[in-house]
N, C-alpha and C positions, 0 to 999 in steps of 0.2 A: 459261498465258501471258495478261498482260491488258497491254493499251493503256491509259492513259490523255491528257486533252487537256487542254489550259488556255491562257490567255492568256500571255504575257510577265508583266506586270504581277501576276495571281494567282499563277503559278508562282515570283517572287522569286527568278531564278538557282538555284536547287535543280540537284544534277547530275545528272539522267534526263532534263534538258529535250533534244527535236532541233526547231530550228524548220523550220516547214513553209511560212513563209511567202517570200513570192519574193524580197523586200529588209527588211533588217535588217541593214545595214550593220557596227552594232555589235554584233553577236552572236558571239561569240568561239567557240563551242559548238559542237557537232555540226548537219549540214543533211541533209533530204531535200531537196532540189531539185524531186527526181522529184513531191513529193506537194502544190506548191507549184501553183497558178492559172497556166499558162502568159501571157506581157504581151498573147495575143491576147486572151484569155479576160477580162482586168482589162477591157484598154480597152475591147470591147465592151460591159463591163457599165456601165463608166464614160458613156460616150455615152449609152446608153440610158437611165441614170439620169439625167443632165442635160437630157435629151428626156421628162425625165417617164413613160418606158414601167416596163412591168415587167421590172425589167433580170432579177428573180431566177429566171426560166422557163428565158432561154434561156442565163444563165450554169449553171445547176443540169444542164443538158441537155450543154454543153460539157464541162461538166468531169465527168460522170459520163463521158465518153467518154475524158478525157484517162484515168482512171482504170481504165476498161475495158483502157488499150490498155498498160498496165504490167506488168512480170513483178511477178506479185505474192508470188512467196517472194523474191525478192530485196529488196522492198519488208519483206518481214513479218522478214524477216532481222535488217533497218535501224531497226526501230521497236520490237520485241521489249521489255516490261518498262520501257521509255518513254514521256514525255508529249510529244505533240505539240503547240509550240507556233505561236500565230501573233498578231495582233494583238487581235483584235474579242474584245470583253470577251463580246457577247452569244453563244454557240455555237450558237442557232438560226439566226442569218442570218450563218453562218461556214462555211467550207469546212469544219473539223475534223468537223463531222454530216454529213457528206457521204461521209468519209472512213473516220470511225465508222460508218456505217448502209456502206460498202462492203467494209472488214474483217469486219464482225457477218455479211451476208447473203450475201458473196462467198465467206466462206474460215473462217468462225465462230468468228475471235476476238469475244472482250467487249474491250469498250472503256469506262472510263471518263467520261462527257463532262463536261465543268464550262468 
């Protein structure tokens, strides 16, 4: 089994996409909700970003938690041979390696990242 990620945008509606992201209004598709930034998680990060801190410490710390506290075969169920999508073109400063380094080291699926 492998995971792969990508953007909306790189992904071009292909049908393996599940988006992961929390709002995407127009997304017709399959969702994890579950694997999605909770809005505390956003707006913390949002505030802290506009205060010029480093928002990505203690977003990275949140949401490894939200992560922790998930069933994760019913997660690995849901995402199985699928690309996770979400916005952020870049996947370094994007949940999805967060998500990927938590399948690889929690439960040792490979994951694709792009």
């Amino acid at each position: 089994m492998i995971v792969h990620t990508a953007s909306f945008r790189a992904h071009k509606g292909k049908p393996d996409g599940i988006c992961i992201a929390r709002w995407a209004p127009w997304w017709k598709g399959e969702r994890c909700i579950d694997l999605a930034p909770t809005p505390d998680i956003l707006a913390t990060a949002n505030r802290a970003e506009k205060n010029g801190l480093l928002w990505h410490i203690d977003y990275e710390r949140a949401y490894k938690a939200q992560l922790a506290s998930l069933d994760a075969g019913k997660i690995i169920d849901q995402v199985s041979n699928k690309t996770l999508l979400c916005f952020c073109a870049d996947y370094q400063s994007c949940h999805r390696l967060l998500v990927a380094q938590w399948l690889y080291h929690s439960h040792g699926i490979e994951v694709d990242i792009a």
